[in-house]
TIGU-581523 format. One line per 10 residues: number of its first residue (from 1); their letters; for each residue x negated, y negated, z negated of C-alpha. Coordinates in steps of 0.02 Angstrom, whole numbers. Layout:
N
NUM> A> X:Y:Z ~ ...
This chain:
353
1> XXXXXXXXXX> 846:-2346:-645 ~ 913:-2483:-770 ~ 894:-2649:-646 ~ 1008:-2701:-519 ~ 977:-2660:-335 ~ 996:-2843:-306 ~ 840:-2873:-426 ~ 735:-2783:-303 ~ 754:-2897:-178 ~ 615:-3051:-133
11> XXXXXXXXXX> 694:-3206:-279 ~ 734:-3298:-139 ~ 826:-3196:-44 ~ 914:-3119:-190 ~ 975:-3311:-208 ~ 1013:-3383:-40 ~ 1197:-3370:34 ~ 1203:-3299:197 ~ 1253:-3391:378 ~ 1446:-3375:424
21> XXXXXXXXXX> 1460:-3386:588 ~ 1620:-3425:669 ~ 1773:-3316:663 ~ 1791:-3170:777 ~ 1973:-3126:747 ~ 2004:-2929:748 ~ 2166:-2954:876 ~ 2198:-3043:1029 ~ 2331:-3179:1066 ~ 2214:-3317:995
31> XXXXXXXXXX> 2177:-3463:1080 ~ 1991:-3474:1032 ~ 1911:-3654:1038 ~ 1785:-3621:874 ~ 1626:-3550:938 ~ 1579:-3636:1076 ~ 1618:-3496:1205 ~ 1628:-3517:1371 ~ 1799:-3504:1426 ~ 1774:-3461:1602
41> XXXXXXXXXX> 1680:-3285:1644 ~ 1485:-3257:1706 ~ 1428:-3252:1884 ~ 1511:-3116:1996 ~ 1333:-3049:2019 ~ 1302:-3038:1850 ~ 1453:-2917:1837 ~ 1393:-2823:1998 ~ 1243:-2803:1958 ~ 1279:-2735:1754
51> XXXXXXXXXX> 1390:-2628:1843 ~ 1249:-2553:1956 ~ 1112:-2526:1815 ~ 1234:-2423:1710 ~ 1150:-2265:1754 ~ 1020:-2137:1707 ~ 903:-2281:1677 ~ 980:-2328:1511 ~ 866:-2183:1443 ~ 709:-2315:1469
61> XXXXXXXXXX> 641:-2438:1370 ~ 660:-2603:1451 ~ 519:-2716:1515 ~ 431:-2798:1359 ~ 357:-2946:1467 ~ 524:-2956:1551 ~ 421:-3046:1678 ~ 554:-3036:1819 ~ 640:-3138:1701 ~ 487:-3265:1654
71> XXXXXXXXXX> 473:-3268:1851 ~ 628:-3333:1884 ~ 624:-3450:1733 ~ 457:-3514:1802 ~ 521:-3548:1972 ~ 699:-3638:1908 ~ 581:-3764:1812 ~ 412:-3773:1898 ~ 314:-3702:1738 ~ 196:-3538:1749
81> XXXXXXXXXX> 270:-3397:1688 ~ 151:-3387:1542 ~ 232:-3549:1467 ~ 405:-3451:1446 ~ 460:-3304:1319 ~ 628:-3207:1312 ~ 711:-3188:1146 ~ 874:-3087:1100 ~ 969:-3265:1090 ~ 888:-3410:1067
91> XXXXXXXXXX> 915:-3376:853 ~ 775:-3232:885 ~ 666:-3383:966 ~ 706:-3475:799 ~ 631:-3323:692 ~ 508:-3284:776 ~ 434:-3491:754 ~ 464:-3486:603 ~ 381:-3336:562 ~ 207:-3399:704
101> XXXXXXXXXX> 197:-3578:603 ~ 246:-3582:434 ~ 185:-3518:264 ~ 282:-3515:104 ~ 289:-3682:33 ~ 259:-3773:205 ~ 372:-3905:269 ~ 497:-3874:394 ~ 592:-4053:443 ~ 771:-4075:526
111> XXXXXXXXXX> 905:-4206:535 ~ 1050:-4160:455 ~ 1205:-4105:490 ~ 1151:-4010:617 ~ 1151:-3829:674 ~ 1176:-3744:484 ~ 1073:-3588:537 ~ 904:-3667:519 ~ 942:-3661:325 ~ 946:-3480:326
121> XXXXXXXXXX> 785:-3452:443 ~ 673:-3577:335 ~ 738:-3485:155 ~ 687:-3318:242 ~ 517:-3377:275 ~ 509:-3450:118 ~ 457:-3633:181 ~ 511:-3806:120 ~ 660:-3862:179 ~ 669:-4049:229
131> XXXXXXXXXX> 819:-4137:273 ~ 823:-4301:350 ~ 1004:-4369:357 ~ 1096:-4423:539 ~ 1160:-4605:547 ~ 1356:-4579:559 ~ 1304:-4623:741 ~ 1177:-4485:749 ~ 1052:-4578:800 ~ 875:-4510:768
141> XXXXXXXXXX> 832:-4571:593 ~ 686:-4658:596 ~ 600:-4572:460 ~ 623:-4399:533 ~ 407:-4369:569 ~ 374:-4313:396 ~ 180:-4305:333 ~ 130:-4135:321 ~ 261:-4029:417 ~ 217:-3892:504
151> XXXXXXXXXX> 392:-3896:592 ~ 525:-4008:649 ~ 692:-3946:720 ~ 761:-4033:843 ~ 953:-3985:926 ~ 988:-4099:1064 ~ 1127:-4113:1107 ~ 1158:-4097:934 ~ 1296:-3978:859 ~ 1406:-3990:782
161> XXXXXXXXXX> 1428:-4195:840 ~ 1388:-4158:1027 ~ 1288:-4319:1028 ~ 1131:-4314:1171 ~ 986:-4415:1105 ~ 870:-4495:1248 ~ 723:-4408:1323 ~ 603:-4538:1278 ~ 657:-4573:1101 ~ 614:-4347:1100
171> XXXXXXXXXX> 440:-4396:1160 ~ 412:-4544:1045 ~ 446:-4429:887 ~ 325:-4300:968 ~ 175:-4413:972 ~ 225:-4452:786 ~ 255:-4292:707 ~ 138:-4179:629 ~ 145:-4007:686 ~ 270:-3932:814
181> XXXXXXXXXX> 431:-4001:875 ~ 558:-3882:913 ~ 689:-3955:1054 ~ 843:-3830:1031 ~ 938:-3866:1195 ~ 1067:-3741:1171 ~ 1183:-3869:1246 ~ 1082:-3967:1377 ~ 1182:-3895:1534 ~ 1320:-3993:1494
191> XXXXXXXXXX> 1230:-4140:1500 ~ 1094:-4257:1601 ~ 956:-4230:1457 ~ 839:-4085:1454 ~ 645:-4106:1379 ~ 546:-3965:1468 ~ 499:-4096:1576 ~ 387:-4175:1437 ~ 268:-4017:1409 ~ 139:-4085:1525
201> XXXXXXXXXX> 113:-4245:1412 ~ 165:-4158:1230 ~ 106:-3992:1208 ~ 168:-3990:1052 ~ 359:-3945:1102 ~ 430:-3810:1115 ~ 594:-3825:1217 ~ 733:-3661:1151 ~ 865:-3611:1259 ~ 1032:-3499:1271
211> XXXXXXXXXX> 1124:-3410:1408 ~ 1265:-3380:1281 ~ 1371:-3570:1333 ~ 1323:-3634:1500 ~ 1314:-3467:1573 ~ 1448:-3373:1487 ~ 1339:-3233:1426 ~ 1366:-3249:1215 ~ 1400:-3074:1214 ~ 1212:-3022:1318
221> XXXXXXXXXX> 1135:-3113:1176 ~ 976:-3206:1293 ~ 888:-3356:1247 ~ 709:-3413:1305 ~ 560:-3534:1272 ~ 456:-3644:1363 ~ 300:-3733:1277 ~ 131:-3732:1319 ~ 47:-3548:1361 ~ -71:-3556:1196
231> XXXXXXXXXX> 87:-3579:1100 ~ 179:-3450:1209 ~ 28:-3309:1182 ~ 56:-3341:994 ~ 216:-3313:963 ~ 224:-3164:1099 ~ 111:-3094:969 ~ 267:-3091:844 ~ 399:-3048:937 ~ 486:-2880:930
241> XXXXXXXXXX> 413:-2771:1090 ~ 565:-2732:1164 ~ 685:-2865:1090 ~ 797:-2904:1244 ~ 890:-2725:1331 ~ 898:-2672:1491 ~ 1053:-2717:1544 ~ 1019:-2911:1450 ~ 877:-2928:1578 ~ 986:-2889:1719
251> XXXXXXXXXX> 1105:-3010:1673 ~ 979:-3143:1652 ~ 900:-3113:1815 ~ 1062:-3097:1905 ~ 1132:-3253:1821 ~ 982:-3350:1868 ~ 992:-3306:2048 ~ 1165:-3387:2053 ~ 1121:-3550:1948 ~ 1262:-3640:2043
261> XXXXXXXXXX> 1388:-3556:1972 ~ 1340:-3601:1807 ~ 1344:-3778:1877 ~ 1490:-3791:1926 ~ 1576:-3699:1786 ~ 1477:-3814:1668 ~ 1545:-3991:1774 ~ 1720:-3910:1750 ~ 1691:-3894:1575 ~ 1644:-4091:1550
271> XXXXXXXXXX> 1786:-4141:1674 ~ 1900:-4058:1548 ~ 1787:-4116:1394 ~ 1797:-4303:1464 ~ 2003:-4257:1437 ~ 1984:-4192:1268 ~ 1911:-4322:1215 ~ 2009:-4468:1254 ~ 2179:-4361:1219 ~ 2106:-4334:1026
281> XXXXXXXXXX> 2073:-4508:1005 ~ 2248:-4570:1074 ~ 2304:-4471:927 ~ 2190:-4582:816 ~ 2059:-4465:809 ~ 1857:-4519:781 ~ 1775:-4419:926 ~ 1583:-4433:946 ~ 1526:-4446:1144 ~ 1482:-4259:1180
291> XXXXXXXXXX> 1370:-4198:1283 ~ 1404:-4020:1257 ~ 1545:-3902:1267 ~ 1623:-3965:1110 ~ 1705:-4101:1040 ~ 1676:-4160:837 ~ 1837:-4243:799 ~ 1884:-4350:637 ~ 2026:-4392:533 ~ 2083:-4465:390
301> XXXXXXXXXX> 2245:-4367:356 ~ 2311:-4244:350 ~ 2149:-4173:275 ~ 2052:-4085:388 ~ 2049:-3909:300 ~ 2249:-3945:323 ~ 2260:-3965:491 ~ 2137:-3805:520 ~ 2247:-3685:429 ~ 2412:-3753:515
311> XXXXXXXXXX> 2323:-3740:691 ~ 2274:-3549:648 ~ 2439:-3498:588 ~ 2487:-3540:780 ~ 2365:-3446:843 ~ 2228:-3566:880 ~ 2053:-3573:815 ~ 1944:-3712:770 ~ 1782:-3744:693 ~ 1795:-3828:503
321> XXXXXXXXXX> 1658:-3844:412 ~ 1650:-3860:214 ~ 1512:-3965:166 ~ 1495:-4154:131 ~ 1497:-4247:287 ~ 1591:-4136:378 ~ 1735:-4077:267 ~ 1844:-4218:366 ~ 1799:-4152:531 ~ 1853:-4030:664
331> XXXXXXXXXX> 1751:-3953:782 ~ 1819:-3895:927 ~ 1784:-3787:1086 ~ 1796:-3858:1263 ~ 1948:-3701:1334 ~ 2011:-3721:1508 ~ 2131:-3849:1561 ~ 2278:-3715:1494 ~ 2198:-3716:1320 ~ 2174:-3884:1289
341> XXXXXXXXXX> 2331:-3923:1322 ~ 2405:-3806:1237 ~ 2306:-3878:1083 ~ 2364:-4039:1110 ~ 2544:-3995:1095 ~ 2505:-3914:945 ~ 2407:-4055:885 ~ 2536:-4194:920 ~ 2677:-4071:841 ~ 2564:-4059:686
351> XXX> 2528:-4238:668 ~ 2690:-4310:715 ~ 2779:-4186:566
């Protein structure tokens, strides 16, 4: 065989650079404000209860309908069941769109910088990537409703800035858009926003959500949809079968059974946020209002890339990002009260020297 393995792949995948997600580092001792983790841990029940269905059971295939799940879901935001879908993470929601609503070669819209994954998912699928750049204020650009898209991504609040756009400027650019919007609300418990409420009037949403931040299960890997049920029986059509485990689907359910104390973790979490925030910018910092569990942070010296390095040598992790835009930017993590502060002293050290 005389040609490369890597000719044998698709041209475009051959070509494309894969996602990096944030570090995991290999040890502890790390302070760990760089991929929006929640810092405290998931419901007691949820723990109970994953204790519990460790048994003989694990030798089953889970529910593919995982309609205790959808039952719950439909209850916690008055929709029917049949408008809701369960995904390994909310980026398995992402695919599987992707892969209901666009052909090679079609559109697929987003403001940008946003959430850097959607890059990767639209090269997969071979589409046409569209980006539409943010306002430094990230505003929602007024040109976003592109002619002839068959998708438009959405994050609200928006990583990595944090910024919550209002629910009625979401439901303006759905009556103007052609095709779906996508409303990623990864983010929305830490915040007043939240768009499932405009299904009734825009069935052309779908609204994407993650038990990874708000309810400190990143490591269950659950996410779930909510559009309209002919959208819904579509994509169910192109999901994996069993995509979400047994023990994911008891964490869900448990976790949704105690929504209040995801509540009140998540007000803790903006309490400290609200802190964060006006601490960086004493220091001179540009902070964005956030509406999520992060905090995009500015400066004009020491460079950014600096100041990341310096802050991992002591053990603490944020998010920098390398692209244009960005490159003078730190993103980082909403920790508990402990954390932040002791990024802060690290922070004024690093600055003062």
């Amino acid at each position: 065989m005389n040609a490369s393995l890597n000719d044998l792949f698709r041209p475009d995948i051959a070509s494309m650079q894969g996602y990096v997600p944030g570090e995991q580092p290999g040890e502890g001792g790390y302070i760990k404000l760089n991929t929006n983790e929640n810092p405290y841990p998931p419901s007691p029940l949820v723990l109970e209860r994953l204790h519990a269905a460790c048994n003989t059971d694990l030798r089953l295939y889970p529910d593919p309908n995982a309609w205790a799940v959808r039952n719950k879901l439909s209850k916690l935001f008055a929709v029917a069941p049949e408008q809701t879908i369960v995904g390994n993470g909310s980026d398995e929601l992402l695919n599987i769109i992707l892969r209901s609503f666009v052909d090679p070669g079609q559109k697929v819209v987003y403001p940008h910088p946003t959430y850097s994954y959607y890059q990767q998912l639209i090269q997969i699928q071979g589409g046409k990537q569209v980006l539409v750049d943010f306002p430094d204020d990230f505003s929602l650009p007024d040109d976003l409703a592109v002619a002839g898209a068959r998708l438009t991504l959405l994050v609200n609040p928006n990583a990595p800035s944090g910024t919550l756009l209002p629910i009625e400027q979401v439901a303006d650019l759905a009556n103007r858009v052609d095709g779906i919007l996508v409303v990623d609300e990864a983010y929305v418990d830490f915040s007043e926003g939240g768009c499932i409420q405009l299904l009734d009037r825009h069935p052309n949403i779908i609204v994407i959500r993650t038990m990874s931040k708000s309810f400190s299960l990143a490591g269950m890997r659950i996410g779930f949809g909510v559009a309209a049920p002919e959208l819904i029986a579509g994509m169910w059509k192109v999901k994996d079968h069993y995509n979400v485990n047994r023990l994911s689907l008891v964490a869900a359910e448990a976790a949704l059974d105690d929504v209040e104390t995801m509540r009140t973790q998540a007000k803790r979490i903006c309490q400290t946020r609200e802190q964060l925030t006006l601490q960086l910018r004493e220091l001179g910092l540009t902070v964005w209002d956030s509406s999520a569990n992060f905090v995009l942070a500015r400066l004009s010296s020491p460079p950014a890339a600096d100041l990341y390095a310096e802050l991992k040598r002591r053990h603490i992790l944020v998010r920098y990002f390398d692209q244009p835009r960005l490159n003078d930017c730190l993103r980082i993590t909403v920790g508990t009260d402990e954390e932040t502060a002791a990024l802060m002293r690290a922070l004024r050290e690093l600055l003062e020297s």
